[in-house]
PQR file with spaces between the fields and no chain letter, atoms N, CA, C, O and H, PARSE charges and radii, in Angstrom:
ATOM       1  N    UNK     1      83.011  -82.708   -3.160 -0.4000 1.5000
ATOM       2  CA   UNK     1      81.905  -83.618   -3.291 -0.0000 2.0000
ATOM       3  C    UNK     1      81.114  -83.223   -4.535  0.5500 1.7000
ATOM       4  O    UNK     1      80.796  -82.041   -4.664 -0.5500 1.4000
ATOM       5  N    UNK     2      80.758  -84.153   -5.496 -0.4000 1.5000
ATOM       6  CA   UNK     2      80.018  -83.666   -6.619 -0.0000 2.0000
ATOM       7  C    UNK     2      78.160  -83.745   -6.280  0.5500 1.7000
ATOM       8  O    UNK     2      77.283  -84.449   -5.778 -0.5500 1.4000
ATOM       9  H    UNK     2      81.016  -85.114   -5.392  0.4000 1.0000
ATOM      10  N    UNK     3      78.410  -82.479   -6.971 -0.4000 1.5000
ATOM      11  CA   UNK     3      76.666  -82.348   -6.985 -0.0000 2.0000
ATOM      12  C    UNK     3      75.826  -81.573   -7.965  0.5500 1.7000
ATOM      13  O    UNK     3      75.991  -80.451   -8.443 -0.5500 1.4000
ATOM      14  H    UNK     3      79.122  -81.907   -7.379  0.4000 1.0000
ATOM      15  N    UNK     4      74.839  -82.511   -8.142 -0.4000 1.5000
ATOM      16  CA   UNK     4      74.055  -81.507   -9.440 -0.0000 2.0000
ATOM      17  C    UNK     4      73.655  -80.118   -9.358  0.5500 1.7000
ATOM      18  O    UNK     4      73.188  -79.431  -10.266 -0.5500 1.4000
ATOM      19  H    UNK     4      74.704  -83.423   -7.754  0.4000 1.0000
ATOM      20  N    UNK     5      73.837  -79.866   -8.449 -0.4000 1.5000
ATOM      21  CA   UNK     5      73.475  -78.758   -8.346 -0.0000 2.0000
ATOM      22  C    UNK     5      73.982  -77.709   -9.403  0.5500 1.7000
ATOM      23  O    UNK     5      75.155  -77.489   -9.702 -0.5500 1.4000
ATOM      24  H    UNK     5      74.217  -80.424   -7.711  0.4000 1.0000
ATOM      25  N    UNK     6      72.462  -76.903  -10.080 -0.4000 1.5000
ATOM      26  CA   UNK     6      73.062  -75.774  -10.764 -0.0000 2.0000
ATOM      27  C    UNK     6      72.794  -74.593  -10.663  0.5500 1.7000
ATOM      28  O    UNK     6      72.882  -73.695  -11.500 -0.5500 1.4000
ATOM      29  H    UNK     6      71.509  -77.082   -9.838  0.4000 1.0000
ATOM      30  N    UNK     7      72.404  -74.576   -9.444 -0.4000 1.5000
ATOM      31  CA   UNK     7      71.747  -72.897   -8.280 -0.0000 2.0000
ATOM      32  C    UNK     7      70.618  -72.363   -9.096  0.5500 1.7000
ATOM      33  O    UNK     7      70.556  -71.164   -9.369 -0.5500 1.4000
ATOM      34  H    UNK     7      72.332  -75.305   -8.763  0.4000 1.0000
ATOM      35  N    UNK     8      69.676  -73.273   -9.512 -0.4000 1.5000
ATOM      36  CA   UNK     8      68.657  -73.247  -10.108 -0.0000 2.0000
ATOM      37  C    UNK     8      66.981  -73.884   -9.039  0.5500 1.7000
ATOM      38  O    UNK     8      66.022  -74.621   -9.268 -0.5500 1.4000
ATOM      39  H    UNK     8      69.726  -74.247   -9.291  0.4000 1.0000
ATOM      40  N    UNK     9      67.383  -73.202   -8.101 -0.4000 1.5000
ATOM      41  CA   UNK     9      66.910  -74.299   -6.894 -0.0000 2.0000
ATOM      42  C    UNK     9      65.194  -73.357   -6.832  0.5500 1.7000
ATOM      43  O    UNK     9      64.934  -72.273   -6.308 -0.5500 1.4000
ATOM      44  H    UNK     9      68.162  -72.603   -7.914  0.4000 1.0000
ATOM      45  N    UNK    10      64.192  -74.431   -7.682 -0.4000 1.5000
ATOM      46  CA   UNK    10      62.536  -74.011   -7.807 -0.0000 2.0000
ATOM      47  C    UNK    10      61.882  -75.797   -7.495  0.5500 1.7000
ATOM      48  O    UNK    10      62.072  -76.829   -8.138 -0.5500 1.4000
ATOM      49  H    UNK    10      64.403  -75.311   -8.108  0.4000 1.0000
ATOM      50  N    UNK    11      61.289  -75.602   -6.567 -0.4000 1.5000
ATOM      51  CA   UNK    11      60.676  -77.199   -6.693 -0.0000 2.0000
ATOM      52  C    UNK    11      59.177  -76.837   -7.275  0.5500 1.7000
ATOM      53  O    UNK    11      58.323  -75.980   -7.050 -0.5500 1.4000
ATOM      54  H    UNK    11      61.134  -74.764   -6.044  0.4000 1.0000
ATOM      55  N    UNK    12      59.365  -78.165   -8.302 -0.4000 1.5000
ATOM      56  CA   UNK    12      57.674  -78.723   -9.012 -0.0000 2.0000
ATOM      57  C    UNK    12      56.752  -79.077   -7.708  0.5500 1.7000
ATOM      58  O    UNK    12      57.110  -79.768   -6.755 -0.5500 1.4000
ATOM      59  H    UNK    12      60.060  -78.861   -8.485  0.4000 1.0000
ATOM      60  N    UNK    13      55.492  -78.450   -7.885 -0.4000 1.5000
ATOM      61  CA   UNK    13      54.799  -79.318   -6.769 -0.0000 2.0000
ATOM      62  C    UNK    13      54.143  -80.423   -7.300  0.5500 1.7000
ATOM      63  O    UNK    13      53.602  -81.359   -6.711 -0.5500 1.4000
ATOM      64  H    UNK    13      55.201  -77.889   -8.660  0.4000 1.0000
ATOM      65  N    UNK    14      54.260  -80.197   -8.477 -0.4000 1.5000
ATOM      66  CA   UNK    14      53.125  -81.612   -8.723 -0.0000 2.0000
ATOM      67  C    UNK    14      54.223  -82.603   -9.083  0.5500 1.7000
ATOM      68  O    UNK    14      53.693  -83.653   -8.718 -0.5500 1.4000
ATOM      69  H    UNK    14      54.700  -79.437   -8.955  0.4000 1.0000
ATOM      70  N    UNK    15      55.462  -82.948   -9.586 -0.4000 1.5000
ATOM      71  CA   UNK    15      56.632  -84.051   -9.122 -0.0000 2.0000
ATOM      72  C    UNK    15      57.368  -83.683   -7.475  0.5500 1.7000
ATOM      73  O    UNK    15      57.393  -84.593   -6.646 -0.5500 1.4000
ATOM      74  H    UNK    15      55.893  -82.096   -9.882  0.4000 1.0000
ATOM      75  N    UNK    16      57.776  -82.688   -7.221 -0.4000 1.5000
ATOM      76  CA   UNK    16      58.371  -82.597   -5.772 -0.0000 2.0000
ATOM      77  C    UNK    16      60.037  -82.589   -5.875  0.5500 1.7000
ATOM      78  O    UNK    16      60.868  -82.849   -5.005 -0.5500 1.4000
ATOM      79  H    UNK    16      57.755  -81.949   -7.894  0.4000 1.0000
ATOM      80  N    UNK    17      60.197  -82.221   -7.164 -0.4000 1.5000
ATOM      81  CA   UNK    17      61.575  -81.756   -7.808 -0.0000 2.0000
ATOM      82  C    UNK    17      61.940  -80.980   -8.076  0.5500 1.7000
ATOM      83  O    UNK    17      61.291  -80.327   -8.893 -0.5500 1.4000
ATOM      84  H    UNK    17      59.522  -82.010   -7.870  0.4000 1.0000
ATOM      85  N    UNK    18      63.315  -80.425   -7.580 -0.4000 1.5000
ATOM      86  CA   UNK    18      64.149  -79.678   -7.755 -0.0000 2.0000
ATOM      87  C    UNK    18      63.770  -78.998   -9.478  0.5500 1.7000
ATOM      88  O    UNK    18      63.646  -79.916  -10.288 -0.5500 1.4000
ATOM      89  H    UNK    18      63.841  -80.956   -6.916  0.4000 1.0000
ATOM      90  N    UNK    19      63.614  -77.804   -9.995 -0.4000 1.5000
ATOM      91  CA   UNK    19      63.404  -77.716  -11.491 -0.0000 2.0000
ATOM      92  C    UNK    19      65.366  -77.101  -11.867  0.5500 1.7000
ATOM      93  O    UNK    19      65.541  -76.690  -13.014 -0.5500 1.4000
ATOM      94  H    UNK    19      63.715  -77.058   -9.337  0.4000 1.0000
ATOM      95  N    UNK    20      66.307  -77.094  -11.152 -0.4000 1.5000
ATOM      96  CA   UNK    20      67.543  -77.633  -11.626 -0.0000 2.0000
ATOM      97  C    UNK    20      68.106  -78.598  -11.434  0.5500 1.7000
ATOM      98  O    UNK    20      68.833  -78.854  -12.393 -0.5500 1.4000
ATOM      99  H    UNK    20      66.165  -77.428  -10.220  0.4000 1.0000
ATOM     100  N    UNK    21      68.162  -79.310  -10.667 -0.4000 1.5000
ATOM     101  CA   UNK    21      68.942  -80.648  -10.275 -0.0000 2.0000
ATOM     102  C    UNK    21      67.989  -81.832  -10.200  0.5500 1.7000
ATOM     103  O    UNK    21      68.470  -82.916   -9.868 -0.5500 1.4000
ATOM     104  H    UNK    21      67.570  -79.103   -9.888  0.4000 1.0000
ATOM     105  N    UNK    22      66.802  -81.752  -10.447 -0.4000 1.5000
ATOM     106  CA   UNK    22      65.918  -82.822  -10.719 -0.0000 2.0000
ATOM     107  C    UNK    22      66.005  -83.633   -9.426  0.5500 1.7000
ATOM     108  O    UNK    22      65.516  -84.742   -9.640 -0.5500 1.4000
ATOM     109  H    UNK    22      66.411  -80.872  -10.717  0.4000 1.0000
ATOM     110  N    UNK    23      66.486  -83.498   -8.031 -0.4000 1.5000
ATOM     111  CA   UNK    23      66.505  -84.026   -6.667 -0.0000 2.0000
ATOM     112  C    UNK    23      65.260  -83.514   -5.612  0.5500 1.7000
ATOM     113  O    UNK    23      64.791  -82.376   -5.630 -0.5500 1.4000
ATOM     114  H    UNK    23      66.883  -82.597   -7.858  0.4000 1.0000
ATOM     115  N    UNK    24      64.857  -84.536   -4.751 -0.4000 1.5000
ATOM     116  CA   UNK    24      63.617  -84.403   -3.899 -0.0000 2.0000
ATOM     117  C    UNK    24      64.098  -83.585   -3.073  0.5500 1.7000
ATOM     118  O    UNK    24      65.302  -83.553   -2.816 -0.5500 1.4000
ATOM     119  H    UNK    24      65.238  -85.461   -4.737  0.4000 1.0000
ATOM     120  N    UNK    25      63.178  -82.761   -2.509 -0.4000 1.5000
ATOM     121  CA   UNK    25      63.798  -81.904   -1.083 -0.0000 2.0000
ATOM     122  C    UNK    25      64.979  -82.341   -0.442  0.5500 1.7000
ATOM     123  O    UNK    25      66.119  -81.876   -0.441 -0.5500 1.4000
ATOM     124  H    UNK    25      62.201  -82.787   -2.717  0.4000 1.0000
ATOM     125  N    UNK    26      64.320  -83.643    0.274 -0.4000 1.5000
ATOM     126  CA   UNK    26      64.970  -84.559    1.244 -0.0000 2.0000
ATOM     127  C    UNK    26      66.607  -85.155    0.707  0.5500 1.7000
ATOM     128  O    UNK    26      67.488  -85.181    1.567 -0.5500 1.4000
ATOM     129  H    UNK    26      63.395  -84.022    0.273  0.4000 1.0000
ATOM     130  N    UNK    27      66.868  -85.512   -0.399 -0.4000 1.5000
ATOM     131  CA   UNK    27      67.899  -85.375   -1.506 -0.0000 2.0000
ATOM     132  C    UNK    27      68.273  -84.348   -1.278  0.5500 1.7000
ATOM     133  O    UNK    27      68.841  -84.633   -0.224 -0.5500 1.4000
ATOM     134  H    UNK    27      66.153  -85.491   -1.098  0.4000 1.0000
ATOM     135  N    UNK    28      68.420  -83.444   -1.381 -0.4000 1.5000
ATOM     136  CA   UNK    28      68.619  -82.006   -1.507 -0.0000 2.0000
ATOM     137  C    UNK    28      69.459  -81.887    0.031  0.5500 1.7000
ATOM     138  O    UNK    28      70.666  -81.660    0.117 -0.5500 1.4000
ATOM     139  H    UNK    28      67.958  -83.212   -2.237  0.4000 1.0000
ATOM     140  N    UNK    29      68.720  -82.051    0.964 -0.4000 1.5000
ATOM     141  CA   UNK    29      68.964  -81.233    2.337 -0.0000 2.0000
ATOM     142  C    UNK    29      69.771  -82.402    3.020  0.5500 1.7000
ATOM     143  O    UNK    29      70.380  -82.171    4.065 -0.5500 1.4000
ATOM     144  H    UNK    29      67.740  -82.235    0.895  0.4000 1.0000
ATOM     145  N    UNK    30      69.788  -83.864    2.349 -0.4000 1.5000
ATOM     146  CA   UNK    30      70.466  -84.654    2.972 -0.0000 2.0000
ATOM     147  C    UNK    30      71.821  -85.047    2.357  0.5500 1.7000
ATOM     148  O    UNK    30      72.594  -85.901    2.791 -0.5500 1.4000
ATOM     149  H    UNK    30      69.294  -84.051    1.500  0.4000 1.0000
ATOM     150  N    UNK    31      72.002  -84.104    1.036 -0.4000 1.5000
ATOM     151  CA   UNK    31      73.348  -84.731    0.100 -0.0000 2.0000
ATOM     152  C    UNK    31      74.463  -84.907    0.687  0.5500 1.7000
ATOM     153  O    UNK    31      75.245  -85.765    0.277 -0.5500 1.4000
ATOM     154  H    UNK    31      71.374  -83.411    0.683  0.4000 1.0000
ATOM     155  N    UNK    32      74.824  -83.903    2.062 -0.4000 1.5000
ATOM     156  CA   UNK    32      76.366  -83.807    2.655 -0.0000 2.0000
ATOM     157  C    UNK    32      76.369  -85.475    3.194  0.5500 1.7000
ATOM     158  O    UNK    32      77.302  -86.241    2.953 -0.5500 1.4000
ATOM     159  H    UNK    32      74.189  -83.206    2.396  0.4000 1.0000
ATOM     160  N    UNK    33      75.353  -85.789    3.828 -0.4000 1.5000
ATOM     161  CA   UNK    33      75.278  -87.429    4.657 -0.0000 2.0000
ATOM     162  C    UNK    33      75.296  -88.537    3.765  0.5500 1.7000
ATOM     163  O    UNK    33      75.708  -89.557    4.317 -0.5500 1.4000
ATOM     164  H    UNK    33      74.595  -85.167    4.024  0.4000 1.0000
ATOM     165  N    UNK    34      75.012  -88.665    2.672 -0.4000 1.5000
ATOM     166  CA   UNK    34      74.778  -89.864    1.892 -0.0000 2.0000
ATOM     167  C    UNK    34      76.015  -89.898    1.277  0.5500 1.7000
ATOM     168  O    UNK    34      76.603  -88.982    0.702 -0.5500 1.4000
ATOM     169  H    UNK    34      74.677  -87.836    2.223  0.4000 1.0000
ATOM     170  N    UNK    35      76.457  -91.407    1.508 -0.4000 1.5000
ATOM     171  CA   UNK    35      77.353  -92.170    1.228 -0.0000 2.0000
ATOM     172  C    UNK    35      78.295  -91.485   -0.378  0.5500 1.7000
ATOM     173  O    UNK    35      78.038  -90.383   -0.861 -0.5500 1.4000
ATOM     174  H    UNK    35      75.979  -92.151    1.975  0.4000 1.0000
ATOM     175  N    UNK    36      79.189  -92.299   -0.855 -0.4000 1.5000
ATOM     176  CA   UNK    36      79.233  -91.688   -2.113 -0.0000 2.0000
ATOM     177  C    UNK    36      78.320  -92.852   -3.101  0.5500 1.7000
ATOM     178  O    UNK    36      77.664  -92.408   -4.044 -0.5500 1.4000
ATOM     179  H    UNK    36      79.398  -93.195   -0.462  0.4000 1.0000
ATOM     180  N    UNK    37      78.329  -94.004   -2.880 -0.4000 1.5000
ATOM     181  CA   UNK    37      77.366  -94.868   -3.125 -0.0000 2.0000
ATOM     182  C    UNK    37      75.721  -94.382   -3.482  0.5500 1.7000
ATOM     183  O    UNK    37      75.070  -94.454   -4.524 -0.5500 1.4000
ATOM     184  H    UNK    37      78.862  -94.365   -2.115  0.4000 1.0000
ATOM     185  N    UNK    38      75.494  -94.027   -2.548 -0.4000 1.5000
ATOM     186  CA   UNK    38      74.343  -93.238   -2.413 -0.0000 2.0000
ATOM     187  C    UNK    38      74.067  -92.026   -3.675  0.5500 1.7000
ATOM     188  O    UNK    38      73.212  -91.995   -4.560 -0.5500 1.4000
ATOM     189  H    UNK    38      76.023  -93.968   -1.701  0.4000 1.0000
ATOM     190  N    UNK    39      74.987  -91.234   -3.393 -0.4000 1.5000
ATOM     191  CA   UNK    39      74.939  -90.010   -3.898 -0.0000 2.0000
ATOM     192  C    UNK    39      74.965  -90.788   -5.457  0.5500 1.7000
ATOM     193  O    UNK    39      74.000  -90.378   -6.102 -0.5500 1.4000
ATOM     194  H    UNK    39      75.682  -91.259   -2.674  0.4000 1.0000
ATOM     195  N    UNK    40      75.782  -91.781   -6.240 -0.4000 1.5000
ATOM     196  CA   UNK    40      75.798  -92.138   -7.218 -0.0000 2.0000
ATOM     197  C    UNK    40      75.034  -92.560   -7.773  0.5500 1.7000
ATOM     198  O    UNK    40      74.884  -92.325   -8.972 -0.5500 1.4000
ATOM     199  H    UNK    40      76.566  -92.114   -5.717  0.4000 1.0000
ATOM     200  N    UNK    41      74.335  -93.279   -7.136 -0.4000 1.5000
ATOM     201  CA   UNK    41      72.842  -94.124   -7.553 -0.0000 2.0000
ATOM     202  C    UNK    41      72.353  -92.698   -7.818  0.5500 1.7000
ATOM     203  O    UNK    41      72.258  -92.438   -9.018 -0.5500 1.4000
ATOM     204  H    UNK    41      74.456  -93.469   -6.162  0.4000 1.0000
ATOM     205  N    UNK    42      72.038  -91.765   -7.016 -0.4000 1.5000
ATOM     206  CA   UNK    42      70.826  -90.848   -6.817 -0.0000 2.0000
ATOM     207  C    UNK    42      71.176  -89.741   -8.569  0.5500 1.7000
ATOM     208  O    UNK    42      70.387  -89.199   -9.343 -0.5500 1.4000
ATOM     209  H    UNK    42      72.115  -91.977   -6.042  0.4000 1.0000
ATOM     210  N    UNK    43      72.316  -89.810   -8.561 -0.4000 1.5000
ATOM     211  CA   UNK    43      73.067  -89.088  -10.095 -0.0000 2.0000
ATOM     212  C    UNK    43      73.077  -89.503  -11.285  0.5500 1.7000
ATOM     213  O    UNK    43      73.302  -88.842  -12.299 -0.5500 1.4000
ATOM     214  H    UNK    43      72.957  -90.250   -7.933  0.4000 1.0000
ATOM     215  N    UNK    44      72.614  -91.607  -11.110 -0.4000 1.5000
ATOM     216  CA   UNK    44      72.402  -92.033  -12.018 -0.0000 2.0000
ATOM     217  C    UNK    44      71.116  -92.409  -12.630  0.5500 1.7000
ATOM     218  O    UNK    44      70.765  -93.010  -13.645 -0.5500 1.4000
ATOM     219  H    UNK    44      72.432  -92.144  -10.286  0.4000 1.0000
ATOM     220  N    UNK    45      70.638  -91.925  -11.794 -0.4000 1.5000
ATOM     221  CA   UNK    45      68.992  -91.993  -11.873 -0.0000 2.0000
ATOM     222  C    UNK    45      68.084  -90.648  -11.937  0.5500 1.7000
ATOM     223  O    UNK    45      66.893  -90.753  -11.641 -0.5500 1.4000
ATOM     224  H    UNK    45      70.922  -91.437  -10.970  0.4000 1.0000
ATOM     225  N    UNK    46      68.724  -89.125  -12.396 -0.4000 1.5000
ATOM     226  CA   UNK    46      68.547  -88.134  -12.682 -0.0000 2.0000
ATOM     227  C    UNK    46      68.020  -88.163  -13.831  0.5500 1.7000
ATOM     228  O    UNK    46      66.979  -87.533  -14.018 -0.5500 1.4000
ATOM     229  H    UNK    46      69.691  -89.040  -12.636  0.4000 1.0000
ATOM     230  N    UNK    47      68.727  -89.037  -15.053 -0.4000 1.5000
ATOM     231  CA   UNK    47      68.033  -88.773  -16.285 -0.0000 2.0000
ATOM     232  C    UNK    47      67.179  -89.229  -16.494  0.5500 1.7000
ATOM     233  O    UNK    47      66.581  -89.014  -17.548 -0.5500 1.4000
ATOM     234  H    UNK    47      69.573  -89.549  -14.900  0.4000 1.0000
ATOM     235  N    UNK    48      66.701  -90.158  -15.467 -0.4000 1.5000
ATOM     236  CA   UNK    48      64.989  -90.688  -15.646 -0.0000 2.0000
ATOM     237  C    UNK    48      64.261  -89.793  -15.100  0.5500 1.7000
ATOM     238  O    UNK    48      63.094  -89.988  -15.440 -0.5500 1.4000
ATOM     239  H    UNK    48      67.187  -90.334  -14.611  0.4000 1.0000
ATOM     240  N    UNK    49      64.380  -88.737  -14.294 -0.4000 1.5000
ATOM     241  CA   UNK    49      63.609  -87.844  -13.850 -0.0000 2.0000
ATOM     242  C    UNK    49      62.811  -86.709  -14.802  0.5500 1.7000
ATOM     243  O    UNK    49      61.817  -86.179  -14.306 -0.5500 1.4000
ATOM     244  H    UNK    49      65.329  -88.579  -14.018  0.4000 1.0000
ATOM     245  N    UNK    50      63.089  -86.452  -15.714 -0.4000 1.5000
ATOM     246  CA   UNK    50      63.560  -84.979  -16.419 -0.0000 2.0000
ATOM     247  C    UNK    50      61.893  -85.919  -17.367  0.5500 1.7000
ATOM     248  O    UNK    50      61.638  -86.950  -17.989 -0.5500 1.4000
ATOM     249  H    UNK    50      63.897  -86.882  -16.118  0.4000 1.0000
ATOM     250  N    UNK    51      61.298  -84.822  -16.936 -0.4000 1.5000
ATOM     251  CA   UNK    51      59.586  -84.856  -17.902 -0.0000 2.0000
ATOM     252  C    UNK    51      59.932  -85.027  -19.405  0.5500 1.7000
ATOM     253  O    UNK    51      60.864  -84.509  -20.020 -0.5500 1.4000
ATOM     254  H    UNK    51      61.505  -83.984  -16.431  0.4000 1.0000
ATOM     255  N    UNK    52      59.078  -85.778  -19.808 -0.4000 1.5000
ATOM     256  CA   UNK    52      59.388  -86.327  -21.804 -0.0000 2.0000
ATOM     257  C    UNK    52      59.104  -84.844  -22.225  0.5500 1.7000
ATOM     258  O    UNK    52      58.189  -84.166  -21.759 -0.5500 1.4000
ATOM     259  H    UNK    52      58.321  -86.198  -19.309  0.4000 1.0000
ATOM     260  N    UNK    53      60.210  -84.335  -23.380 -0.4000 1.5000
ATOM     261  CA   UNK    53      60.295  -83.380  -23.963 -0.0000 2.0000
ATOM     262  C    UNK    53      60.791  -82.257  -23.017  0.5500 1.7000
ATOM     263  O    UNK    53      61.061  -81.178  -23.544 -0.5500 1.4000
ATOM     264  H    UNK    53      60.954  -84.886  -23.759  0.4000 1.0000
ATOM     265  N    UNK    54      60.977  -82.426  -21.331 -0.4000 1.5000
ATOM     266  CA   UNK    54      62.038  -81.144  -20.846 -0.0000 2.0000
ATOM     267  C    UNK    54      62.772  -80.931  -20.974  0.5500 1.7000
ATOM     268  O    UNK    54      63.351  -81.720  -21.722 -0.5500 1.4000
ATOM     269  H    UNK    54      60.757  -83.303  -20.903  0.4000 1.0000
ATOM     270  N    UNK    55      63.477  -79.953  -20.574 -0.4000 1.5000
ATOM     271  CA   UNK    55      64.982  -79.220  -20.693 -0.0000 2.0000
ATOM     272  C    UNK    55      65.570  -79.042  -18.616  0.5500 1.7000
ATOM     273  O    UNK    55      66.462  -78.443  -18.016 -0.5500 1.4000
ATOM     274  H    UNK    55      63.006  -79.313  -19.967  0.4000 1.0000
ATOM     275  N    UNK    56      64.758  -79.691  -18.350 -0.4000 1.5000
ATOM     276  CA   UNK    56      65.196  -79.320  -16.882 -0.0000 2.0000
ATOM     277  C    UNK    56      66.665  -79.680  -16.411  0.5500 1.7000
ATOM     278  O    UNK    56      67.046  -80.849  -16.484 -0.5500 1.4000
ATOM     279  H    UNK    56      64.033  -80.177  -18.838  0.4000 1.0000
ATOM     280  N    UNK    57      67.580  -78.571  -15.877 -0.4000 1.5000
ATOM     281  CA   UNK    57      68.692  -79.057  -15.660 -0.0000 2.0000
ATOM     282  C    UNK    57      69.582  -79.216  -16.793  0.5500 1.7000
ATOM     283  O    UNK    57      69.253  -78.860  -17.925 -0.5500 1.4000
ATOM     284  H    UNK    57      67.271  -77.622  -15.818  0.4000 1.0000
ATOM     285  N    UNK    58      71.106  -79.933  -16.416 -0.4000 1.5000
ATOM     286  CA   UNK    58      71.946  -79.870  -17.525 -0.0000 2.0000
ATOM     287  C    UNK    58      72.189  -80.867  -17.950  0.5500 1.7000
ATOM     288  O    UNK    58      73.096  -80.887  -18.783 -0.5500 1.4000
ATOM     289  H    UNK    58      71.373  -80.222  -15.497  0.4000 1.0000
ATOM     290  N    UNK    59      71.587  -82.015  -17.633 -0.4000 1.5000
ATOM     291  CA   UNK    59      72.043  -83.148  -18.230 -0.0000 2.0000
ATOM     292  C    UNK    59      71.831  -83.159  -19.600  0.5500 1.7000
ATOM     293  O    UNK    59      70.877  -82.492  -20.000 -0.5500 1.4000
ATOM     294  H    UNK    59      70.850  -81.999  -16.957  0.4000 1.0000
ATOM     295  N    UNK    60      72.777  -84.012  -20.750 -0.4000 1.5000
ATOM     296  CA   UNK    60      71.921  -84.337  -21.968 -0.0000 2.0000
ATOM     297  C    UNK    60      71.404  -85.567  -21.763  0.5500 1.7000
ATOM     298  O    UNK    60      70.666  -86.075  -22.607 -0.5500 1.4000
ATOM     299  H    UNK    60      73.552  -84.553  -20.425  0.4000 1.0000
């Protein structure tokens, strides 16, 4: 199963994100259950997460 995960696991409190995988708790603790549908949307919508000018995570 693919997952962002990059064992970088610190959550922001003031977004509520993962500071490696850019995923919400609930994302996080629910990835094994969500569809692959699911999981895709949630992977394609990572690079909108990432604060203007961060480096969070590995996406480019």
């Amino acid at each position: 199963m693919k997952s962002p995960c990059i064992k970088t696991c610190q959550i922001d409190r003031q977004t509520g994100l993962c500071l490696g995988c850019l995923r919400t708790l609930d994302e996080i603790s629910s990835w094994a259950s969500y569809s692959d549908g699911q999981r895709a949307d949630i992977l394609a919508d990572l690079g909108n997460r990432r604060p203007a000018g961060g480096t969070s995570g590995s996406r480019a």
